[in-house]
C-alpha positions as CSV (number, residue, x, y, z in Angstrom):
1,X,80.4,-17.6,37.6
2,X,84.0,-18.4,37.8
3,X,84.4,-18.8,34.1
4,X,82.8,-15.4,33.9
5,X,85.1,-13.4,36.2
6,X,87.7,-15.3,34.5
7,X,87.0,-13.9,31.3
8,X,86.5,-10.3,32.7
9,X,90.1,-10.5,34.3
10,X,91.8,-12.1,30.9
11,X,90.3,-8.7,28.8
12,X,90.7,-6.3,31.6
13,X,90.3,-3.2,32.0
14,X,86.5,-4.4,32.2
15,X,83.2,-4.3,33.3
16,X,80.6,-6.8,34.9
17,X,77.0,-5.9,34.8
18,X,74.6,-8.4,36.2
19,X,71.1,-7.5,35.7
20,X,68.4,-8.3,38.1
21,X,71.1,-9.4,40.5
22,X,68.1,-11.1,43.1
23,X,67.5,-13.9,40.2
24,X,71.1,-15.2,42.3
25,X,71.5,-12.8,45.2
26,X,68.6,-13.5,47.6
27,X,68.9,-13.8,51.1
28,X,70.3,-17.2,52.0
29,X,69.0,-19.6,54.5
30,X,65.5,-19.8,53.3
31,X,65.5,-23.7,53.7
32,X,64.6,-24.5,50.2
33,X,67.0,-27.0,48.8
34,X,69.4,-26.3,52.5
35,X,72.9,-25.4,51.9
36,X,73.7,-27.3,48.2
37,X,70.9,-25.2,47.0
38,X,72.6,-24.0,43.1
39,X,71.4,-20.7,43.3
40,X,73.2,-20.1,46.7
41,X,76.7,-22.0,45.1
42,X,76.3,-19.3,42.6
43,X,76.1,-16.7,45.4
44,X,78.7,-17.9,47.1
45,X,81.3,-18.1,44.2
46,X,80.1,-14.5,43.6
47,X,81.3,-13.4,46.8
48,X,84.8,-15.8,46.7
49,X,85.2,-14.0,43.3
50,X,84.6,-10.1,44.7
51,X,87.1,-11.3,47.6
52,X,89.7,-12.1,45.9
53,X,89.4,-8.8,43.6
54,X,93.0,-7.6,43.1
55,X,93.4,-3.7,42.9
56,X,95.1,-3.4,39.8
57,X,93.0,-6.1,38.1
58,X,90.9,-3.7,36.2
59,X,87.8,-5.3,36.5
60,X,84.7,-2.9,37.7
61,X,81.6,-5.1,39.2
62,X,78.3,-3.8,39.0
63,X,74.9,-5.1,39.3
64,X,70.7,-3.6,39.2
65,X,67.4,-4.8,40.9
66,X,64.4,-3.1,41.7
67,X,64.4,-5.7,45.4
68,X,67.3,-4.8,47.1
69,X,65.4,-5.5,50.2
70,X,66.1,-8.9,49.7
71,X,69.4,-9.3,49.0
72,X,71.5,-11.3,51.0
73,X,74.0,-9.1,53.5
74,X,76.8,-10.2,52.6
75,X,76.5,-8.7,49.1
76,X,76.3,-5.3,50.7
77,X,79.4,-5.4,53.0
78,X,82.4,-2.3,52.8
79,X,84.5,-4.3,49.4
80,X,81.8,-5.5,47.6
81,X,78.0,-3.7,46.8
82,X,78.9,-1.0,49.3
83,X,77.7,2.2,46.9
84,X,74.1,2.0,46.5
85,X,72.7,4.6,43.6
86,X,68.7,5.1,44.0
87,X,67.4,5.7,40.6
88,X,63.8,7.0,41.4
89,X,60.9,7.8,39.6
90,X,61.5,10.8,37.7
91,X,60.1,14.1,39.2
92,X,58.3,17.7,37.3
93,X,61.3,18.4,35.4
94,X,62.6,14.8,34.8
95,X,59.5,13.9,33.1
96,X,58.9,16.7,30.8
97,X,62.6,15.9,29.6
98,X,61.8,12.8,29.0
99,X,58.8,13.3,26.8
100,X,60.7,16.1,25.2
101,X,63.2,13.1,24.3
102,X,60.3,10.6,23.3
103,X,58.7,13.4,21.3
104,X,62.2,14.1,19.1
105,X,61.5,13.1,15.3
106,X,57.6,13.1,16.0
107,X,55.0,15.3,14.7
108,X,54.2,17.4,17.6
109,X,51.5,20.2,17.6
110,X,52.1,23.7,18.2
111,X,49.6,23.1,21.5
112,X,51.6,20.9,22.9
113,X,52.6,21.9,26.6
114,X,55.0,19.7,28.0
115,X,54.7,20.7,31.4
116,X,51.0,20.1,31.6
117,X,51.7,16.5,30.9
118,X,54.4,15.6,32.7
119,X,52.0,17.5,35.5
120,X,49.3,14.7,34.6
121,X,52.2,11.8,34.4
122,X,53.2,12.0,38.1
123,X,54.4,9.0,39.5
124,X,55.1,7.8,35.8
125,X,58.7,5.9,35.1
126,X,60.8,6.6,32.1
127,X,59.1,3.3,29.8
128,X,55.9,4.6,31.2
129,X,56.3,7.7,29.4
130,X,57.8,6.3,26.5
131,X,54.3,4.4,25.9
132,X,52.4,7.7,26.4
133,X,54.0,9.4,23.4
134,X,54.0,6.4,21.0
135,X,50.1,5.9,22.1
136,X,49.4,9.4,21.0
137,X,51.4,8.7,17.8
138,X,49.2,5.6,16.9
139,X,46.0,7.7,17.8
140,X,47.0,10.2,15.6
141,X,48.0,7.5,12.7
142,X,44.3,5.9,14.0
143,X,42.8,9.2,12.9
144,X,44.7,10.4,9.7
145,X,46.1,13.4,11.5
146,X,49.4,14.2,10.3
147,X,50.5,15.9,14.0
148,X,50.0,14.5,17.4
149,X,47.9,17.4,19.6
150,X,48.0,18.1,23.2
151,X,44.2,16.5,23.5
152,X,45.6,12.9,21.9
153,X,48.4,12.7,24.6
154,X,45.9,13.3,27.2
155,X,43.9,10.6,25.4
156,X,47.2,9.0,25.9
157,X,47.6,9.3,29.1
158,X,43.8,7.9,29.7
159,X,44.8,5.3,28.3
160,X,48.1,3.8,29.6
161,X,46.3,4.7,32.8
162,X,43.1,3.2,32.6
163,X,42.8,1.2,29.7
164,X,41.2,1.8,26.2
165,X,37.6,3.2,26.0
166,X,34.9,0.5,25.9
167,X,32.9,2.0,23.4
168,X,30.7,-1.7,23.0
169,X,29.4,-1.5,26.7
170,X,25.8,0.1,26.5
171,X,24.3,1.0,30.0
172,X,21.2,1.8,30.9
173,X,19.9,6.0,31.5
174,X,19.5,4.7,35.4
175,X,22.8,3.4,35.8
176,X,24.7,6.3,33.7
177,X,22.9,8.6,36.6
178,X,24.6,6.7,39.4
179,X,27.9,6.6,37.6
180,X,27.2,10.5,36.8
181,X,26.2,11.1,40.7
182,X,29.2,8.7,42.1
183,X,31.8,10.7,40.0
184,X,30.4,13.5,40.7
185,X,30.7,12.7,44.5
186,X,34.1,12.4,44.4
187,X,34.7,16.1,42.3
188,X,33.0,18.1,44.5
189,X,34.4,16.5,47.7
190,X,37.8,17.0,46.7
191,X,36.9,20.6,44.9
192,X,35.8,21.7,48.6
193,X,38.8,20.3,50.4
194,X,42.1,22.7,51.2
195,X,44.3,19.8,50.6
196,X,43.1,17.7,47.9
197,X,44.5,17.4,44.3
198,X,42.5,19.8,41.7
199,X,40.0,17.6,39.8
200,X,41.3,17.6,35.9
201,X,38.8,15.4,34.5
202,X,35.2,13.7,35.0
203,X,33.8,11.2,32.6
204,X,31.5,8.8,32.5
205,X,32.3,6.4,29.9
206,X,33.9,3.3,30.8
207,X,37.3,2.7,30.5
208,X,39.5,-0.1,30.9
209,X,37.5,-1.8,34.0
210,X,36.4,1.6,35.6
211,X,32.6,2.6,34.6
212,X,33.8,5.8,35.1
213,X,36.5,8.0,36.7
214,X,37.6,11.4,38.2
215,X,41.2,12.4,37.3
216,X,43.2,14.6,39.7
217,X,46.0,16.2,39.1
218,X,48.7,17.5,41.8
219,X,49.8,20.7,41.0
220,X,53.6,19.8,42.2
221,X,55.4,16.6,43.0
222,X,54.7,15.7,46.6
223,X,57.4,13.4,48.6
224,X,55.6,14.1,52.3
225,X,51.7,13.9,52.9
226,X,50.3,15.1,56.4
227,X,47.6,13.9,58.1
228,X,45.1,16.6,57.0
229,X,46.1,15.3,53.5
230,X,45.4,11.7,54.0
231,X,41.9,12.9,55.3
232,X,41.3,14.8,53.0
233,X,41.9,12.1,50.5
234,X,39.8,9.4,52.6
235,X,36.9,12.1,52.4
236,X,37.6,12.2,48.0
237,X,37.6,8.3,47.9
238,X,34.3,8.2,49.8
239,X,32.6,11.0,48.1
240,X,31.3,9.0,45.4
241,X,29.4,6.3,48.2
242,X,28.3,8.8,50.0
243,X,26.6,10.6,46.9
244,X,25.0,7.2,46.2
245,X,23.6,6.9,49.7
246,X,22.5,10.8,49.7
247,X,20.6,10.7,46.3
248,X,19.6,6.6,45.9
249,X,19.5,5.7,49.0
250,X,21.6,2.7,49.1
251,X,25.1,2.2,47.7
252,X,26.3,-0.3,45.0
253,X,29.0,-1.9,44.0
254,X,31.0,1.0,42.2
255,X,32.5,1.9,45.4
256,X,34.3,-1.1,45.9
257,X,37.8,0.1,44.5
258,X,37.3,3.4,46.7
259,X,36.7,1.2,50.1
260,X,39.5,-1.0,49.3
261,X,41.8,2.2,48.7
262,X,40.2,4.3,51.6
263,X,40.5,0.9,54.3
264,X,44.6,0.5,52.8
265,X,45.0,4.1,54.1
266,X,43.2,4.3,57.0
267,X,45.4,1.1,58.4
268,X,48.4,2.7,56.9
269,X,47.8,5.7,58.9
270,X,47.1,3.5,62.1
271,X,49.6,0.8,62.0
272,X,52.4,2.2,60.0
273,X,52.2,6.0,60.3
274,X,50.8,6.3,64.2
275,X,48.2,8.8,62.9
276,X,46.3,8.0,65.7
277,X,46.2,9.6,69.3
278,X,44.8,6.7,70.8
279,X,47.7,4.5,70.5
280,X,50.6,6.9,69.5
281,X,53.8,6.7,67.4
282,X,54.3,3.6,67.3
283,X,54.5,0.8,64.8
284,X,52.3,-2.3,65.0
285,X,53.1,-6.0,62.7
286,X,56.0,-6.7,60.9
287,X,55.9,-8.7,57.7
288,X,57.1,-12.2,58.0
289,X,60.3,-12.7,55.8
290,X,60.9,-15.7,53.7
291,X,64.0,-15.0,51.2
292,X,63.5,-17.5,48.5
293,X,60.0,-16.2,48.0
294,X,60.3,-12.9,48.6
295,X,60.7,-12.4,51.9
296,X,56.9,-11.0,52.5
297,X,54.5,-14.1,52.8
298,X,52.7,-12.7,55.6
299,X,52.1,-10.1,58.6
300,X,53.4,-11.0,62.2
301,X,51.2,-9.9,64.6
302,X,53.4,-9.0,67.5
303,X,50.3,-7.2,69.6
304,X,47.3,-8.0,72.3
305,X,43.7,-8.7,71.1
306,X,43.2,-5.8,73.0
307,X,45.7,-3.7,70.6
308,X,44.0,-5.6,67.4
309,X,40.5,-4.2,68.8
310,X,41.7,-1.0,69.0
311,X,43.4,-1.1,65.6
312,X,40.1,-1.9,64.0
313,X,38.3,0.8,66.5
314,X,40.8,3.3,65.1
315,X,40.6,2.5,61.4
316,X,36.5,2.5,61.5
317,X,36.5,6.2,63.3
318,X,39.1,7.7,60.7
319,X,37.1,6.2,57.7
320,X,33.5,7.5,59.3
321,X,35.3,10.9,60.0
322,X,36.0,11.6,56.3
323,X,32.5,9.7,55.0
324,X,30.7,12.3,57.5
325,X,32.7,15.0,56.1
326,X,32.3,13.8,52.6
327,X,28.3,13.3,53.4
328,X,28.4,16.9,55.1
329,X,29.9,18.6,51.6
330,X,27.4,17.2,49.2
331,X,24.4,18.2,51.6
332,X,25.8,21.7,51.4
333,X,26.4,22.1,47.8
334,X,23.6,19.6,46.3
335,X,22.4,21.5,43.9
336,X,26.0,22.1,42.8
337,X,25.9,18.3,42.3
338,X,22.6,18.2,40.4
339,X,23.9,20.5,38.2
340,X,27.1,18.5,37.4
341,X,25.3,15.4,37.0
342,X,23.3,17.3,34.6
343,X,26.3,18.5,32.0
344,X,27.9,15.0,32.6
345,X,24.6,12.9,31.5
346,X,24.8,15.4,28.2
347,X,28.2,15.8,27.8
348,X,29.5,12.6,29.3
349,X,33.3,14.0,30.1
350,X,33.7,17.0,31.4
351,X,37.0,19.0,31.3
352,X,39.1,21.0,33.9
353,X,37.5,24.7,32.9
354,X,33.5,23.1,32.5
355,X,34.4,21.8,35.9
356,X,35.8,24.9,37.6
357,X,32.3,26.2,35.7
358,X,30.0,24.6,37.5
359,X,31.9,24.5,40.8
360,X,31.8,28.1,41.1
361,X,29.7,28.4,44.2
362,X,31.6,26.0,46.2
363,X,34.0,27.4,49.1
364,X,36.9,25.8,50.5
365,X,36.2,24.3,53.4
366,X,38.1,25.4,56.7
367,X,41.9,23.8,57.2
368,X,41.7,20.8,60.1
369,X,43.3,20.9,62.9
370,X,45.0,17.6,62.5
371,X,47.4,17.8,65.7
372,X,46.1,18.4,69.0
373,X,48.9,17.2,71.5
374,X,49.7,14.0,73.5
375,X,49.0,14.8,77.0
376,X,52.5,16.8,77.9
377,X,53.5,17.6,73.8
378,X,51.0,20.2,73.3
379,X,51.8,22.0,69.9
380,X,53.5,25.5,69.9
381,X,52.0,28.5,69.0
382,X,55.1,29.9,67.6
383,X,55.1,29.7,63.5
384,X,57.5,27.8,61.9
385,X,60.8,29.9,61.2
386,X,60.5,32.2,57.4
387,X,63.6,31.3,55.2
388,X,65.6,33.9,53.0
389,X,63.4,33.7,50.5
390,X,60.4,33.8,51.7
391,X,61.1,37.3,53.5
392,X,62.7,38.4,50.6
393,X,59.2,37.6,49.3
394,X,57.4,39.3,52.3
395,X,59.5,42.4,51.7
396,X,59.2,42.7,48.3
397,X,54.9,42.4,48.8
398,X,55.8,45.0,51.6
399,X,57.3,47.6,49.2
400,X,54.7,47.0,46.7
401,X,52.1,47.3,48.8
402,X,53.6,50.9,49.8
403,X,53.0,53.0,46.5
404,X,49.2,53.0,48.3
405,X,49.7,55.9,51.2
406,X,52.1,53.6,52.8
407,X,49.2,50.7,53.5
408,X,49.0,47.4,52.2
409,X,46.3,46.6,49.6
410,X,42.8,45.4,51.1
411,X,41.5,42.2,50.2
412,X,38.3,42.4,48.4
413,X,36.8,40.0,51.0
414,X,37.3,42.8,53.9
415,X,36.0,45.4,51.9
416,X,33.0,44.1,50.7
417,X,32.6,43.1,54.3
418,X,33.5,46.4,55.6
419,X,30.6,48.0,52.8
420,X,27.8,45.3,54.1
């Protein structure tokens, strides 16, 4: 370390740039090795080294990880790593630039519609991305197709995603109609719900380690999620077990991912959230920090049986709420299900318009209330305040809406209700 910032003063004006800085940065005082530990000498010369940092010396430190949680405080002190810059996953926009990068010098199709993908890729990093487009390059080069079409980078997409088809795996007629009705459970679940992503995709063949899978695809990046959402997307995990138990009678275990995902929530919106009117805002456990080994070996719990009961009371109500609701859906709209499971079992994958198809007679579902007070803090009645935009918006509706004797357009909902 000191022969390094040696060198960087001798060639100044320069620049240090040290790479996963945690490899040599972690929190000291872990007890591994005490204080002649090498890696925390190496620490400690680094921060001798940024002390002594003359002003004119030219020399510009700068360092990367993806942990900065457990870097040791001393590293982030005023003088030292005092500017943090959070480079995020990229949003919308970021990621259709990327691809539009990635895709430079490649073969792309005239059908090609950036925005759809990077709509399908949320959550996706830069590499991530990067992978997508060469993927649909080598299925293109697999097939002897001189351009790469939108359907191959979905197929792309599928892939980085899930894995490769497993094309080998032969299943039995009985158990492609489970698959068919536990997919399909999920679909129409989160087809009826007001806040649930639009289903893109439904197939049946396996995939990776999936048997079979429903892809949903938010229609905008989302950086908050209410409670209403979370249900909602407790009721979609548990659509496909409930299917099972409505039509066979018993579950399997295909819904074992969903009840892992669906209990990891429910917790989350307990414990972490305080999504829960029982026990309030308030935050229960904290992990258990050890620094040499990541600083998260286990959960501290800081709370009375009594609390821990209630936890688990809380957790089991919120995941029965959204199975009910889930259950209460595909009683409704059975046949709606029947009839998916039907096209599935002969067309195996369904896309976005056959599904939209067959979901025709399905209705939305009523919004929840999600938030009904706390004894004194009862909610307001008074709307949230419109911005400029929005009532230039209302305005603009308002003048349209005048060309018609001065009356705004009826909805055809109240007129065919006014005719019956």
């Amino acid at each position: 370390m000191r022969d390094l910032f040696e060198q960087a003063k001798a060639n100044a004006p320069a620049i240090i740039f040290i790479d996963e800085i945690d490899a040599v940065g972690r929190h000291r005082g872990a007890g591994m090795g005490g204080g002649h530990d090498e890696r925390e000498q190496t620490l400690n010369q680094m921060l001798v080294e940024m002390d002594g940092f003359d002003v004119k010396g030219g020399v510009i430190l700068i360092a990367a990880t993806n942990r900065p949680d457990i870097l040791d405080p001393a590293l982030l002190r005023p003088g030292r790593f005092d500017r943090q810059i959070v480079v995020d996953r990229p949003d919308m926009e970021g990621r259709r630039d990327i691809l539009k990068v990635h895709a430079k010098g490649k073969p792309m199709a005239d059908d090609v519609d950036f925005n759809v993908i990077a709509r399908q890729t949320a959550g996706m990093t830069g590499a991530d991305l990067a992978n997508v487009v060469n993927e649909g390059a080598l299925l293109s080069a697999r097939a002897d197709r001189s351009v790469i079409t939108h359907a191959t980078l979905e197929e792309a997409i599928e892939r980085v995603m899930a894995g490769p088809e497993r094309k080998t795996r032969v299943m039995s007629d009985e158990e492609k109609k489970v698959i068919a009705y536990h997919e399909g459970g999920h679909a129409l679940v989160g087809h009826a719900l007001p806040n649930a992503d639009p289903v893109h995709k439904i197939t049946i063949l396996p995939r990776g380690r999936a048997l079979g899978y429903t892809m949903s695809v938010p229609t905008e990046d989302k950086f908050l999620t209410s409670r209403s959402q979370m249900m909602d997307q407790l009721a979609m995990m548990l659509g496909g077990r409930a299917a099972e138990e409505l039509v066979f009678h018993e579950p399997t275990t295909g819904a074992g991912n969903d009840i892992d995902k669906a209990t990891t929530l429910a917790r989350n919106m307990v414990t972490e959230y305080g999504m829960s009117e029982r026990l309030g805002a308030r935050k229960f456990g904290s992990a258990s920090t050890e620094p040499f080994l990541g600083r998260e070996m286990a959960h501290a719990r800081e709370y009375s049986e009594e609390i821990a009961s209630i936890i688990d009371e809380e957790v089991r109500r919120l995941i029965e709420a959204a199975h009910d609701e889930a259950y209460e859906v595909l009683v409704e709209y059975r046949e709606v299900l029947d009839d998916l499971v039907v096209a599935l079992l002969e067309k195996e994958t369904l896309t976005k318009d056959q599904v939209v198809e067959i979901f025709a007679p399905v209705r939305k579902r009523p919004s929840r209330g999600s938030y009904t007070g706390y004894g004194k803090r009862q909610p307001s009645q008074q709307p949230p305040v419109l911005s400029k935009k929005e009532l230039t918006e209302l305005h603009g509706a308002e003048v349209h809406g005048s060309s018609t004797n001065g009356q705004l357009p009826s909805t055809a909902g109240t007129i065919e209700g006014d005719e019956a």
